[in-house]
Each structure stands twice: as C-alpha cells, then as structure tokens.
C-alpha positions in Angstrom: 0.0 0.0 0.0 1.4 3.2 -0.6 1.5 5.8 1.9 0.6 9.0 1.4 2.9 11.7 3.0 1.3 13.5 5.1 1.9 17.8 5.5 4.5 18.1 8.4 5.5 15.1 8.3 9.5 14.7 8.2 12.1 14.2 10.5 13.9 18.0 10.3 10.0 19.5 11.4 10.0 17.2 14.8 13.4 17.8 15.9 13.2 21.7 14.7 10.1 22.5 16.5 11.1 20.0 20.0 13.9 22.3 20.2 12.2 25.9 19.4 9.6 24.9 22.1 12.3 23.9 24.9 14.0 26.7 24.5 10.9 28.9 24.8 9.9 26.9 27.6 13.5 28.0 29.1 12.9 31.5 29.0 9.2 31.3 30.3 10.6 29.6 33.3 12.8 32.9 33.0 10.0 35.0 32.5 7.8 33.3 35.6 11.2 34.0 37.8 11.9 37.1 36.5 10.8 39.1 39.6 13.5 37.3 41.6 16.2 37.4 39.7 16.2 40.8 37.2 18.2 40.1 34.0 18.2 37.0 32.2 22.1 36.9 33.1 22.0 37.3 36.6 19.3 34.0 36.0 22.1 32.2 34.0 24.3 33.3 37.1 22.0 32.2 39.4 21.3 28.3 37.8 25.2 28.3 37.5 26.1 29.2 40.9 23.2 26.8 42.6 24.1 23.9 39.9 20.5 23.9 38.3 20.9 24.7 35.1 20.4 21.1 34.2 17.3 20.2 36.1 15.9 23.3 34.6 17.2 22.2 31.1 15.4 18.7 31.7 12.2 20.6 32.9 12.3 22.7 29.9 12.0 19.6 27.9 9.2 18.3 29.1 6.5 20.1 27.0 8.1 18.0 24.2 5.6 15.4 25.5 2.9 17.0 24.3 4.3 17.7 21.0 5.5 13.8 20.6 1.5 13.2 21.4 0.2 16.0 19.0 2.4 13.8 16.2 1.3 10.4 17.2 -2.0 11.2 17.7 -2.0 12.8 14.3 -0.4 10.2 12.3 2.8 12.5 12.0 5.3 9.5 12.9 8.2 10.9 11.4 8.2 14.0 13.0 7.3 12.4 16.2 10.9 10.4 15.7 12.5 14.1 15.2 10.8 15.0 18.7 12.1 11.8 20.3 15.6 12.6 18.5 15.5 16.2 19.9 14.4 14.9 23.4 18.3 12.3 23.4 19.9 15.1 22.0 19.0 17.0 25.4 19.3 13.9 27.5 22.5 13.5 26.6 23.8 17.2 26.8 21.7 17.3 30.1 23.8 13.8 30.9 27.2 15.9 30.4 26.4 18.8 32.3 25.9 16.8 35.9 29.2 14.8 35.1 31.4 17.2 33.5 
C-alpha cells in the first residue's frame, strides 16, 4: 500500500520544532522567575552558581511530551521520531552537564 505523505511530516519539522519549544519553555521559566532574579544573566548566574541549570534544562524539555503526542495522535510518525531525536539530543547534553 502506498503511503501518502502527510503535511509536516519529516524528521527536520519534529526535531526543529522539539527544540524551538524547549527553548521557549526556558525563558518562560525565566519569565515566571523574572521578579526574583532581574536580568536573564544574573538567571544564568543564578542556575550556574546553585548547579540547576540542568534540572531546569530537563524541565524545559518536558513540554516536548505534548508535542510527541500531538504527532502520534496525528499520524505524524516521522516528526514524532524528530521529537524523540530532539528529546536524546537534550538527554545527553543534560547527561554531560551533571558529570562534567
């Protein structure tokens, strides 16, 4: 049977848009803690000095969950594998920030 291909449905869009939305999901966590910490370096200072800038990179991550279930859900199974790709990507740079 031949598949049809469906709109949106590639590798590059998953893994493109998993990373877009962690990293706006890092600066809304920013944006919720702005009051407390001023400018976005100090924050970076802040996550630096108290050794969380990996958990909040993990955190950040986790809206990709959605977007893996928006694919699925849809039939969108190759950009769900770019999502999944995106999310190891992270893991592992997540992975070499607690041990390095």
């Amino acid at each position: 049977m031949i598949r049809k291909t469906k709109k949106f449905d590639n590798i590059w869009f998953g893994l493109i848009g998993a990373v877009i939305l962690t990293v706006l999901s890092f600066f809304g966590f920013y944006l919720i803690n702005q009051a407390e910490f001023g400018t976005f370096q100090k924050f970076l200072s802040a996550l630096k000095l108290t050794e969380m800038f990996s958990s909040v990179v993990s955190l950040s991550a986790l809206p990709n969950l959605l977007l893996f279930f928006i694919f699925i859900w849809t039939h969108r199974n190759r950009s769900a594998k770019g999502v999944l790709t995106a999310v190891m990507i992270i893991t592992i740079m997540v992975a070499y920030l607690r041990l390095g």
